[in-house]
Biopython code that builds the backbone (N, CA, C, O; Angstrom):
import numpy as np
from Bio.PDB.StructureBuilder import StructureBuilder

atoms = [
    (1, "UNK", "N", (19.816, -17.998, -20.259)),
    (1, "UNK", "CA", (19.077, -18.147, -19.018)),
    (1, "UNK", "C", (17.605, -18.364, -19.350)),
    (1, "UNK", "O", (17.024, -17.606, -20.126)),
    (2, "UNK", "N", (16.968, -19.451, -18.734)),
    (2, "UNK", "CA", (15.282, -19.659, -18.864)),
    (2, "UNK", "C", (14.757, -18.506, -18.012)),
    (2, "UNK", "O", (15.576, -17.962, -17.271)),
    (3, "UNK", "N", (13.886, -18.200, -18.017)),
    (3, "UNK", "CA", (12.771, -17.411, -17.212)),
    (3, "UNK", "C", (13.892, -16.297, -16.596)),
    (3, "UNK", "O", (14.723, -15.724, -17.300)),
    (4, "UNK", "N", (13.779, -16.160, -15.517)),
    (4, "UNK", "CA", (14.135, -14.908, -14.643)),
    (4, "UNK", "C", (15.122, -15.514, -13.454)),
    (4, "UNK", "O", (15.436, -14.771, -12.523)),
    (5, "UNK", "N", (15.620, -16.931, -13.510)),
    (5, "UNK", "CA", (16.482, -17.308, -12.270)),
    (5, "UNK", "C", (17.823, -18.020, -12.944)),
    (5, "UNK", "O", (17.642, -18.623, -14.002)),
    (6, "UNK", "N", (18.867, -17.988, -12.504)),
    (6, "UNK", "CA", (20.040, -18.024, -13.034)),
    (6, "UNK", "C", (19.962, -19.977, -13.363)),
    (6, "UNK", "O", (19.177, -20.776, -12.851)),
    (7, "UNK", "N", (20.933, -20.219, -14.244)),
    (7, "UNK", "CA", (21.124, -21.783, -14.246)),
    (7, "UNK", "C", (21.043, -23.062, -13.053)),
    (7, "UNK", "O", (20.699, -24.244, -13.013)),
    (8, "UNK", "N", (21.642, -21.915, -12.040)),
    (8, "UNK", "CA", (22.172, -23.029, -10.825)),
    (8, "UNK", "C", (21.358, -22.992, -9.662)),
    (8, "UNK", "O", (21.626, -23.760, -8.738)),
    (9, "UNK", "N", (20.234, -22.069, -9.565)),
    (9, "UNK", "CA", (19.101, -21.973, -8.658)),
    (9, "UNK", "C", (17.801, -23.266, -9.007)),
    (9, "UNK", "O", (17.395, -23.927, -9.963)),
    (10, "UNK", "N", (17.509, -23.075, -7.499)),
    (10, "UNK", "CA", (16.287, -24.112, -7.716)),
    (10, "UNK", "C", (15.580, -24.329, -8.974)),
    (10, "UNK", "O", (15.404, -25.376, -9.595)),
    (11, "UNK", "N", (15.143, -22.919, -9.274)),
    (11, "UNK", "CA", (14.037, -22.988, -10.131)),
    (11, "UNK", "C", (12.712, -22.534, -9.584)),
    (11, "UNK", "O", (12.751, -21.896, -8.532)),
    (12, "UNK", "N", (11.649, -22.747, -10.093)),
    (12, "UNK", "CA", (9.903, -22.284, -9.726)),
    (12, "UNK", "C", (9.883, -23.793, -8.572)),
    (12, "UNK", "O", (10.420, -24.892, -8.711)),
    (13, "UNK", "N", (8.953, -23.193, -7.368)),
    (13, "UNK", "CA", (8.935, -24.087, -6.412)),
    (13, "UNK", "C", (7.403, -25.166, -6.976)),
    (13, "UNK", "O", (6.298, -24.635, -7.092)),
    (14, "UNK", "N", (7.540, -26.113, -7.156)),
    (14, "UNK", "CA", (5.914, -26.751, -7.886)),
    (14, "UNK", "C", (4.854, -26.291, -6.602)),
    (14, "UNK", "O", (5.291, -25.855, -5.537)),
    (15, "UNK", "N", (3.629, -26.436, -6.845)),
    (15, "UNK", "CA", (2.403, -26.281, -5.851)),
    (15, "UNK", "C", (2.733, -27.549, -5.299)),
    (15, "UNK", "O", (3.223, -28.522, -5.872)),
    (16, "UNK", "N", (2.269, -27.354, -3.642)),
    (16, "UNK", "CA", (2.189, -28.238, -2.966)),
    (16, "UNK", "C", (1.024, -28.886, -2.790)),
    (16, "UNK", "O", (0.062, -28.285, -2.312)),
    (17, "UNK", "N", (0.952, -30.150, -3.139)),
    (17, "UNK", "CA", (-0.154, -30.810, -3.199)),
    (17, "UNK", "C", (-0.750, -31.859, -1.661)),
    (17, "UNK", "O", (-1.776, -32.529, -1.546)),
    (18, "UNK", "N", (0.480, -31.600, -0.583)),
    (18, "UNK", "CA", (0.028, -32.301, 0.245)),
    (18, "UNK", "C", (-1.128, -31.443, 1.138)),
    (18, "UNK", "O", (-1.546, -30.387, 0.662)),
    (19, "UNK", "N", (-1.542, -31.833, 2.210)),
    (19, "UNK", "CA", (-2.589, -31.071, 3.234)),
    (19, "UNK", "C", (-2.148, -30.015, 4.442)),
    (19, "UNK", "O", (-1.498, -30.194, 5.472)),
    (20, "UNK", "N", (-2.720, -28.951, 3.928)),
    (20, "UNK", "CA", (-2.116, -28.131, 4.682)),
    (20, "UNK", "C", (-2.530, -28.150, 6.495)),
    (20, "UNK", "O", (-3.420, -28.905, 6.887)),
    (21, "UNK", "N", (-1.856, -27.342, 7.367)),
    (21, "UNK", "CA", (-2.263, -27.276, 8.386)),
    (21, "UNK", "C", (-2.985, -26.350, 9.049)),
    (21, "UNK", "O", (-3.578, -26.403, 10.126)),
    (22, "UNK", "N", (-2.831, -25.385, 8.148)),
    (22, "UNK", "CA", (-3.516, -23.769, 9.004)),
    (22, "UNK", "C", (-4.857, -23.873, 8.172)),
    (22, "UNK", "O", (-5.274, -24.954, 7.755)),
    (23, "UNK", "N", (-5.542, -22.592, 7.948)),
    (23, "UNK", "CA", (-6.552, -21.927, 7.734)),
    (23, "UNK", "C", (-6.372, -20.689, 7.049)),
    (23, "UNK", "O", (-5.427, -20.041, 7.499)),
    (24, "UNK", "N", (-7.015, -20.128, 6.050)),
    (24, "UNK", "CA", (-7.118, -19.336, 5.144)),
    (24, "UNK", "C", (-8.047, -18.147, 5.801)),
    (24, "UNK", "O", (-9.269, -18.297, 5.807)),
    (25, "UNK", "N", (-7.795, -17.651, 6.033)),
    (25, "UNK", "CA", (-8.713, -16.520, 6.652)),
    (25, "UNK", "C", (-8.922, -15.125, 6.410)),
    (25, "UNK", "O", (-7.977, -14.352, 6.568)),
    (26, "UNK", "N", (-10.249, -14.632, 5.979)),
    (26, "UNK", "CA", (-10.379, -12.872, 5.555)),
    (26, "UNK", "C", (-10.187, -12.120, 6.578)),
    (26, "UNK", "O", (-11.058, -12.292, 7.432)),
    (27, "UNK", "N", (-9.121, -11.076, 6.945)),
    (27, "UNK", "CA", (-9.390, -10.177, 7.490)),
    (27, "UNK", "C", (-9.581, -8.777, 7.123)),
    (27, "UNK", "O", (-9.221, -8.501, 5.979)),
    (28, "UNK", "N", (-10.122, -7.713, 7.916)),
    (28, "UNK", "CA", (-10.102, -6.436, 7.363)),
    (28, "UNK", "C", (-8.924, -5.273, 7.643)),
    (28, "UNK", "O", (-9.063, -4.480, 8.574)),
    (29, "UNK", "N", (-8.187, -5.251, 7.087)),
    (29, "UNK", "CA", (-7.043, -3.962, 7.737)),
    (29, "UNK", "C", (-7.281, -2.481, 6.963)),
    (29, "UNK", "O", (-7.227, -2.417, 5.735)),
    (30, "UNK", "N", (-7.509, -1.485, 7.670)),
    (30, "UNK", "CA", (-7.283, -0.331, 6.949)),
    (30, "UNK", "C", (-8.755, -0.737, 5.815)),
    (30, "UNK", "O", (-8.619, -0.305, 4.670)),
    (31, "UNK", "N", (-9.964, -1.450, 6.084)),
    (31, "UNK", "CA", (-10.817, -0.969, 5.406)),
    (31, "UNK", "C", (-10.820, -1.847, 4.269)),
    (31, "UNK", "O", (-11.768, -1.665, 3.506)),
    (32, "UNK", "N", (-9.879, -2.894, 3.908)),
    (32, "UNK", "CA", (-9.441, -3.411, 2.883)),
    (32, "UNK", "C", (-9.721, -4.971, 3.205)),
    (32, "UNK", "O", (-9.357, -5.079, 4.376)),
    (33, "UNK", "N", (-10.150, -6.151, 2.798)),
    (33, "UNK", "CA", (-10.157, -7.455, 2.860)),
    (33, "UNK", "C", (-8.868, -7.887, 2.020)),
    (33, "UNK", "O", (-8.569, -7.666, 0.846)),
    (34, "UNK", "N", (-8.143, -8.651, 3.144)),
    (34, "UNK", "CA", (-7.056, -9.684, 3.249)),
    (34, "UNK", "C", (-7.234, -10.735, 3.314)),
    (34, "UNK", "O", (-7.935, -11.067, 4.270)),
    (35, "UNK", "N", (-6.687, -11.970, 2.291)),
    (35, "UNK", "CA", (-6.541, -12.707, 3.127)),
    (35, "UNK", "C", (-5.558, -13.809, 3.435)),
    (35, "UNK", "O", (-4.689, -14.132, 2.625)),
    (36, "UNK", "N", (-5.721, -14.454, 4.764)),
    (36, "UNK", "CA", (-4.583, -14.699, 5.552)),
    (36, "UNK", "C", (-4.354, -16.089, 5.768)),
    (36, "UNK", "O", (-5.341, -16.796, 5.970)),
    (37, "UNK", "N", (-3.107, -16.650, 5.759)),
    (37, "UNK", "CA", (-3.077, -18.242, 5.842)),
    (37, "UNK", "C", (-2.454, -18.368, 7.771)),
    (37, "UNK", "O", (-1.291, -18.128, 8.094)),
    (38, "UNK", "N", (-3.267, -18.676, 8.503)),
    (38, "UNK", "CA", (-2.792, -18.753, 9.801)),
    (38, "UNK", "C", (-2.023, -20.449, 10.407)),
    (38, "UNK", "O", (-2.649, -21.383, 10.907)),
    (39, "UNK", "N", (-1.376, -20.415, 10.290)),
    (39, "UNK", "CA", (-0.982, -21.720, 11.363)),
    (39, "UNK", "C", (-0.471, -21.643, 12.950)),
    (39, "UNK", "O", (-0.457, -20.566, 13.546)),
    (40, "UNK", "N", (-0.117, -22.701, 13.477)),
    (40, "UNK", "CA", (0.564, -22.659, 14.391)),
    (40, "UNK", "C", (-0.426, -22.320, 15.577)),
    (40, "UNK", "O", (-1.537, -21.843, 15.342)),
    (41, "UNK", "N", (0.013, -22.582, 16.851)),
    (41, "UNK", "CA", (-0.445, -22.230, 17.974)),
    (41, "UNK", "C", (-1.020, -20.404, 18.245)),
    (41, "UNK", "O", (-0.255, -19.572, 17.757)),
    (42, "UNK", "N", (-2.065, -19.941, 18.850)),
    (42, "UNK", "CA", (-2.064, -18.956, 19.156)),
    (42, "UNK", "C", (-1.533, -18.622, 20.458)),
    (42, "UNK", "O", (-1.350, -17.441, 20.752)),
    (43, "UNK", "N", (-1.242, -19.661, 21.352)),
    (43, "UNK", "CA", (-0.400, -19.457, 22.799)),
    (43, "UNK", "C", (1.022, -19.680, 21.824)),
    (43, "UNK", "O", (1.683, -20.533, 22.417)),
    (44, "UNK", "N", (1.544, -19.374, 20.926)),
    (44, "UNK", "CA", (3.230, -19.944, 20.657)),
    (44, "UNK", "C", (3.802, -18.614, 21.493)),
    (44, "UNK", "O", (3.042, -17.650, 21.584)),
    (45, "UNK", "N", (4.596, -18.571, 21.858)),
    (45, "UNK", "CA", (5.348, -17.768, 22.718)),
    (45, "UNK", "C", (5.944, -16.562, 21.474)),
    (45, "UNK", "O", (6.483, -15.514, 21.830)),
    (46, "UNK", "N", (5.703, -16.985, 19.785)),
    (46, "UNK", "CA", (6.424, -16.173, 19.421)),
    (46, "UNK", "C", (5.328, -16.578, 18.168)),
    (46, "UNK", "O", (4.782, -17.666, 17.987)),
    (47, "UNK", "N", (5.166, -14.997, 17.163)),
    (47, "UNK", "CA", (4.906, -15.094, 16.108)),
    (47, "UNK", "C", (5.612, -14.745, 14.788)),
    (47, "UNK", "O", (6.257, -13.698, 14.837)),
    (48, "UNK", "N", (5.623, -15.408, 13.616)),
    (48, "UNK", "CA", (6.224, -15.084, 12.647)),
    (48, "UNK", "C", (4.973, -14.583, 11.364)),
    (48, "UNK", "O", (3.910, -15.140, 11.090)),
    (49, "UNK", "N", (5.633, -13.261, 10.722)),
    (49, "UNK", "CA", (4.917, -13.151, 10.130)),
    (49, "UNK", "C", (5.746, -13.383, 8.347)),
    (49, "UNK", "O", (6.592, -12.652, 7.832)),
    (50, "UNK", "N", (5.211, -14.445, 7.865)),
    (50, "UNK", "CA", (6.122, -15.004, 7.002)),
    (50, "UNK", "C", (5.404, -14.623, 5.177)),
    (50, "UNK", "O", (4.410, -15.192, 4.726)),
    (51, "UNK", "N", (6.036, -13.804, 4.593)),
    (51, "UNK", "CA", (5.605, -13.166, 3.421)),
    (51, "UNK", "C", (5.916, -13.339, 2.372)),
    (51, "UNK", "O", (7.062, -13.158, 1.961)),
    (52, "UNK", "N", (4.812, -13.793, 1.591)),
    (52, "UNK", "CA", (4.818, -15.061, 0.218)),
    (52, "UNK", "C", (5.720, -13.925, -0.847)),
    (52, "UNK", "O", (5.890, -12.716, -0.690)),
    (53, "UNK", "N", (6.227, -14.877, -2.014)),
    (53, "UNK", "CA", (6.867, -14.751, -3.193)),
    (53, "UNK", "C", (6.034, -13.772, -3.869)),
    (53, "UNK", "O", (5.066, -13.186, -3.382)),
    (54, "UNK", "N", (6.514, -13.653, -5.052)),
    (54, "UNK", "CA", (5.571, -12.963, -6.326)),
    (54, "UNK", "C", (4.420, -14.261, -6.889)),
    (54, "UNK", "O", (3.611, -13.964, -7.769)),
    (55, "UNK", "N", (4.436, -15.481, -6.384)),
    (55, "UNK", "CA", (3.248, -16.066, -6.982)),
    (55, "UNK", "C", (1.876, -16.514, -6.128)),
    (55, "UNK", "O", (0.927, -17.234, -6.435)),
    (56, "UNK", "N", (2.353, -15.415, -4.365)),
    (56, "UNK", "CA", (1.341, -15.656, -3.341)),
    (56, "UNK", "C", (1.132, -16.596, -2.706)),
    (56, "UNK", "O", (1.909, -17.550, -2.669)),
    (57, "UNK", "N", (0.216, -16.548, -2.170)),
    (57, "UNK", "CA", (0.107, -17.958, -0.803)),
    (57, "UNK", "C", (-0.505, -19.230, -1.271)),
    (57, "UNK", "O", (-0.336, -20.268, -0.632)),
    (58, "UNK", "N", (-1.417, -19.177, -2.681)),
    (58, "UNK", "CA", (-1.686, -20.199, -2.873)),
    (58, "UNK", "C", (-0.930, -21.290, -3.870)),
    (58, "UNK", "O", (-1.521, -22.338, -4.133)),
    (59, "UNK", "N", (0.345, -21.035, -4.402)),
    (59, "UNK", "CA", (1.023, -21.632, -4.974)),
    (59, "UNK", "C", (2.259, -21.869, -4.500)),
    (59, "UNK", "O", (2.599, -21.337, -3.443)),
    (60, "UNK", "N", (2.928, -22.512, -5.040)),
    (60, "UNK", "CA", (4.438, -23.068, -4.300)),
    (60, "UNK", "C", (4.357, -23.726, -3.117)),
    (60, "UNK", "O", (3.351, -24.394, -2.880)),
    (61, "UNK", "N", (5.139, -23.661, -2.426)),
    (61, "UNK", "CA", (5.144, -24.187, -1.282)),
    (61, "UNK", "C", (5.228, -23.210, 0.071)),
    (61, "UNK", "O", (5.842, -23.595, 1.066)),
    (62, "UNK", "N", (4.703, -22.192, 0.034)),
    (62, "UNK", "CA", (4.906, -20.884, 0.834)),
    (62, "UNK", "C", (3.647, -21.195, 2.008)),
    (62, "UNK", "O", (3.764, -20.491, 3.011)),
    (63, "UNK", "N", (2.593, -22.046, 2.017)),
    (63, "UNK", "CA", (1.922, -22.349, 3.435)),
    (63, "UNK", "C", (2.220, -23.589, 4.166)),
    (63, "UNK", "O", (1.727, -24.092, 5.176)),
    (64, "UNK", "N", (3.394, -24.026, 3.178)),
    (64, "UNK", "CA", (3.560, -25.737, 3.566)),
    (64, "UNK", "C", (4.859, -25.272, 4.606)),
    (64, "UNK", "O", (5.260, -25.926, 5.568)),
    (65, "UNK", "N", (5.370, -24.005, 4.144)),
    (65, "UNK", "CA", (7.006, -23.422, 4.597)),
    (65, "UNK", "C", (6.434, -23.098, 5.840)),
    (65, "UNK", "O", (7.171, -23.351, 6.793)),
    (66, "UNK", "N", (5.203, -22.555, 6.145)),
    (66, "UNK", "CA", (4.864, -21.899, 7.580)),
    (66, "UNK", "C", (4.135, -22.657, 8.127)),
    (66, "UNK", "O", (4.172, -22.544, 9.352)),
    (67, "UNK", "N", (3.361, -23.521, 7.691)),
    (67, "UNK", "CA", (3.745, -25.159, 8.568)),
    (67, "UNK", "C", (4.644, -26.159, 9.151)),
    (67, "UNK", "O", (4.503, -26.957, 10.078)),
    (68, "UNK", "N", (5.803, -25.841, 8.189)),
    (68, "UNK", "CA", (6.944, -26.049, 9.244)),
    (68, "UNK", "C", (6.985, -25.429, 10.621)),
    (68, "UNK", "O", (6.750, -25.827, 11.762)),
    (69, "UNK", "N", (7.460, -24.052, 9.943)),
    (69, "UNK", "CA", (7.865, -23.478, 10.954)),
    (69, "UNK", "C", (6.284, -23.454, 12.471)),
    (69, "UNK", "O", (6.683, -23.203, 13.609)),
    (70, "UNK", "N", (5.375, -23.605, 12.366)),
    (70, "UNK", "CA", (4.447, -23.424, 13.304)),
    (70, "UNK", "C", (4.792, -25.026, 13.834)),
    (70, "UNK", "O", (4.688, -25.129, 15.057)),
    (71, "UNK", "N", (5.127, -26.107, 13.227)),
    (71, "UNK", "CA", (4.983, -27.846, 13.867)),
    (71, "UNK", "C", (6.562, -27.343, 14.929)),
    (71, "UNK", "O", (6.800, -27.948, 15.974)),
    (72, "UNK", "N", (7.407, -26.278, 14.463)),
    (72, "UNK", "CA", (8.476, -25.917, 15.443)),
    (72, "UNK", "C", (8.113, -24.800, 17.253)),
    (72, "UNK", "O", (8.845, -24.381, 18.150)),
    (73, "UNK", "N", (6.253, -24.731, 16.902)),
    (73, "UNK", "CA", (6.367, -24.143, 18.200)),
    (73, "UNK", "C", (6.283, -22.411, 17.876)),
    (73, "UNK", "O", (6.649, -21.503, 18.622)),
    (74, "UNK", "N", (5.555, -22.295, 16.240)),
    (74, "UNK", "CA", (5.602, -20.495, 16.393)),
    (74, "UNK", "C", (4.339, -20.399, 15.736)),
    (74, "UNK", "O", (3.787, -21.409, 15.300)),
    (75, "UNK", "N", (3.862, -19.310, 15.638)),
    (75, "UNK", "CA", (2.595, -18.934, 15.305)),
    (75, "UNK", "C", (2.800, -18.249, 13.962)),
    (75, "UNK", "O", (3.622, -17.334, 13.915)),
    (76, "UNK", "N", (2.197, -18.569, 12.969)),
    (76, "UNK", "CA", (3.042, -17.962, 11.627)),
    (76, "UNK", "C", (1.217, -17.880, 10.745)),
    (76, "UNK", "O", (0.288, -18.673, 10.594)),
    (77, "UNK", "N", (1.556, -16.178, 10.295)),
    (77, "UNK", "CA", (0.586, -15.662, 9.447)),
    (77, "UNK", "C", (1.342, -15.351, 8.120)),
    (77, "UNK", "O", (2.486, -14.901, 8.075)),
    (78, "UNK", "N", (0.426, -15.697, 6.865)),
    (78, "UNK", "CA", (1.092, -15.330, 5.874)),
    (78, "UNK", "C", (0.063, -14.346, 5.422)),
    (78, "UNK", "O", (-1.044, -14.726, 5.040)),
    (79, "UNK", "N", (0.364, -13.253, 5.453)),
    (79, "UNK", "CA", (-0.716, -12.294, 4.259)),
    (79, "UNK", "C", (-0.862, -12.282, 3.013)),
    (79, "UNK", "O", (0.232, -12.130, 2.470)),
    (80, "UNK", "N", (-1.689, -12.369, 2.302)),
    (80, "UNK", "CA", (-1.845, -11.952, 1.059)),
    (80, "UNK", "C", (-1.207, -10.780, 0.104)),
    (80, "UNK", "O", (-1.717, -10.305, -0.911)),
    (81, "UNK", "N", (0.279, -10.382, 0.821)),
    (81, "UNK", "CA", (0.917, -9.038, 0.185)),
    (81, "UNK", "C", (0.054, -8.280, -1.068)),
    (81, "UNK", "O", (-0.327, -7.111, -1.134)),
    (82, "UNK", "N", (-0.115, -9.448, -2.079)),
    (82, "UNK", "CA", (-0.707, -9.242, -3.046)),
    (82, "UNK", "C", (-2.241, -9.044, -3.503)),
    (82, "UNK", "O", (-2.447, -8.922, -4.710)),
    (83, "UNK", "N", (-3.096, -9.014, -2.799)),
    (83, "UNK", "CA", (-4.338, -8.811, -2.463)),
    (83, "UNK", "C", (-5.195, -9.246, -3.543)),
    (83, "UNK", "O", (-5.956, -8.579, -4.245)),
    (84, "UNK", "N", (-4.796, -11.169, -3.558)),
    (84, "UNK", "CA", (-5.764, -12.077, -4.890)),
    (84, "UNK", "C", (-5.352, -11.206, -6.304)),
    (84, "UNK", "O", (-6.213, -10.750, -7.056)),
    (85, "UNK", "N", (-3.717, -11.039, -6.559)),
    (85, "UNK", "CA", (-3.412, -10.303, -7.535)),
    (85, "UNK", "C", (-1.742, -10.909, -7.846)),
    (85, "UNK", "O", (-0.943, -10.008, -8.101)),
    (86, "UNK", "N", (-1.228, -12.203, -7.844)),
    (86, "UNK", "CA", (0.077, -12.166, -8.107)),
    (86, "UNK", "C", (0.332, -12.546, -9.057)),
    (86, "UNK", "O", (-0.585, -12.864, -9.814)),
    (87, "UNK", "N", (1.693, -12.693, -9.467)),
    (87, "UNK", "CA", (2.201, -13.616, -11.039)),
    (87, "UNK", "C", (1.242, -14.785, -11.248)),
    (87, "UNK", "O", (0.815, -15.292, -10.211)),
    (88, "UNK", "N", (0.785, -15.357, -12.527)),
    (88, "UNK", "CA", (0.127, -16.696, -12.483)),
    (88, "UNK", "C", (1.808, -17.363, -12.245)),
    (88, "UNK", "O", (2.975, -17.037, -12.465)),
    (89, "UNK", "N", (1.204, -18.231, -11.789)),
    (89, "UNK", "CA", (2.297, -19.533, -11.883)),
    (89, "UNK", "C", (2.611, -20.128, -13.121)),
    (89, "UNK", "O", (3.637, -20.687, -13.507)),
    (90, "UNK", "N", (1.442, -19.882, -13.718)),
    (90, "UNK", "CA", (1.507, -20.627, -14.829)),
    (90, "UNK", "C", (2.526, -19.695, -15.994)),
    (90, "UNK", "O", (2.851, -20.220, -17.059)),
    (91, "UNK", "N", (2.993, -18.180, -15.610)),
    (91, "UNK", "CA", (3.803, -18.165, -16.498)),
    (91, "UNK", "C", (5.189, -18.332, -16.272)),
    (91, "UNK", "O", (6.058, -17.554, -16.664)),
    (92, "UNK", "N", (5.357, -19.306, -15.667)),
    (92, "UNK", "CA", (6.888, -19.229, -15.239)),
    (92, "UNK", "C", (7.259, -20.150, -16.717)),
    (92, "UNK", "O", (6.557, -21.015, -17.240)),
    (93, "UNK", "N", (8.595, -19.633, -17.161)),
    (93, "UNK", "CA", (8.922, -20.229, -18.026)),
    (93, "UNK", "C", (9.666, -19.362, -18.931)),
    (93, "UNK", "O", (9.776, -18.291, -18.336)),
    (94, "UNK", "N", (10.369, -19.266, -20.345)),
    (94, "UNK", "CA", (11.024, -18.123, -21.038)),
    (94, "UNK", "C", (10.459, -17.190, -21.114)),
    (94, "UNK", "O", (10.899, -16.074, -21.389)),
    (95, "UNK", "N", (9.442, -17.484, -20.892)),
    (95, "UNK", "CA", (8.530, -15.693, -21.045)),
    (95, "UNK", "C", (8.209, -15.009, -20.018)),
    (95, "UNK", "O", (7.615, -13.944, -19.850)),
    (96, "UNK", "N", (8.497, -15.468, -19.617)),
    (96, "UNK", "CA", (8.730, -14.869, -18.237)),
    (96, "UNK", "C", (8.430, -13.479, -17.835)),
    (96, "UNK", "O", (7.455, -12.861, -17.407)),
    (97, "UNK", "N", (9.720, -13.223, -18.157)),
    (97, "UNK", "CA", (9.215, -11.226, -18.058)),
    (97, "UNK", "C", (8.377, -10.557, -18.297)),
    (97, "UNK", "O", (8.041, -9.534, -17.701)),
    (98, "UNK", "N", (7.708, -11.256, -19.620)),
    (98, "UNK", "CA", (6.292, -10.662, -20.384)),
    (98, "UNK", "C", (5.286, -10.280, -19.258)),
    (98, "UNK", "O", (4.673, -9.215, -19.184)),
    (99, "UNK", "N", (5.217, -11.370, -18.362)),
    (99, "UNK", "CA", (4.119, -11.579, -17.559)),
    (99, "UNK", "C", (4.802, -10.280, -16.244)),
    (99, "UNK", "O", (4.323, -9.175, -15.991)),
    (100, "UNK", "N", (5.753, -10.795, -15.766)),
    (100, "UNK", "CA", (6.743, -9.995, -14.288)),
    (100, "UNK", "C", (6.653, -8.461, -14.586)),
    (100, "UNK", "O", (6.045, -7.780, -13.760)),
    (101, "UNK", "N", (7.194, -7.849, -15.676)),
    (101, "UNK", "CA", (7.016, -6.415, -15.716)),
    (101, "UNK", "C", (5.339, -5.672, -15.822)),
    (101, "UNK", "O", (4.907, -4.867, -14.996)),
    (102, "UNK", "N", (4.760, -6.054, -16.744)),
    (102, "UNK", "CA", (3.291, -5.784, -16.548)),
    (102, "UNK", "C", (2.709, -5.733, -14.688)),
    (102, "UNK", "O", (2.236, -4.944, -13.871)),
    (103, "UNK", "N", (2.944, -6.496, -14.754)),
    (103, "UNK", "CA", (2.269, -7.295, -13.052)),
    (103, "UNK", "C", (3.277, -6.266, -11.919)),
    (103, "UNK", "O", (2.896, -6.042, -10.770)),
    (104, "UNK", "N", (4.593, -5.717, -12.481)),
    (104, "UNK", "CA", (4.985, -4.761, -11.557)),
    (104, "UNK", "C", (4.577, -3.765, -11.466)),
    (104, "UNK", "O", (5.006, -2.999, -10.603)),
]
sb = StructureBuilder()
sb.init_structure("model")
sb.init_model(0)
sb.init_chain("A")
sb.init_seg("    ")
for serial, (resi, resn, name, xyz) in enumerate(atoms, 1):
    if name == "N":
        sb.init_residue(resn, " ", resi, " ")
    sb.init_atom(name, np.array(xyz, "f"), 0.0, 1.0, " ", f" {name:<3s}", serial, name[0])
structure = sb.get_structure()
């Protein structure tokens, strides 16, 4: 097995290089700066709060995913779970773990 995902799975999602639709935004919760990728309508009748991988909001395709879903009519925040602290992307690969257990 390469890295940490079985043979027959996708694999690492590449960065999305097209243009996003929302906005990146700091907020404060509990005293702490977040920050937040917002899309979608703020009248959407419904919000999703949609919560990135182990490599965060700015890699993969995890703000392009809640751009979908907001061009469907929902209001979708992604938080920063990881607070400017996740896996690099860049270690995806056999070594994988080296990087994943430390970082847990």
């Amino acid at each position: 097995m390469d890295g940490c995902c079985p043979p027959t799975s996708h694999g690492p999602a590449t960065s999305f290089t097209g243009e996003l639709k929302g906005e990146y935004q700091t907020w404060t919760l509990d005293g702490k700066e977040v920050q937040v990728y917002v899309t979608g309508s703020k009248d959407a009748e419904k919000t999703v709060v949609f919560f990135p991988d182990i490599f965060g909001i700015k890699h993969g395709r995890v703000c392009a995913n809640a751009d979908f879903l907001a061009e469907r009519g929902l209001h979708v925040l992604v938080p920063d779970t990881h607070f400017g602290d996740p896996v690099p992307f860049e270690a995806w690969g056999p070594n994988f773990m080296e990087y994943f257990g430390p970082w847990l």
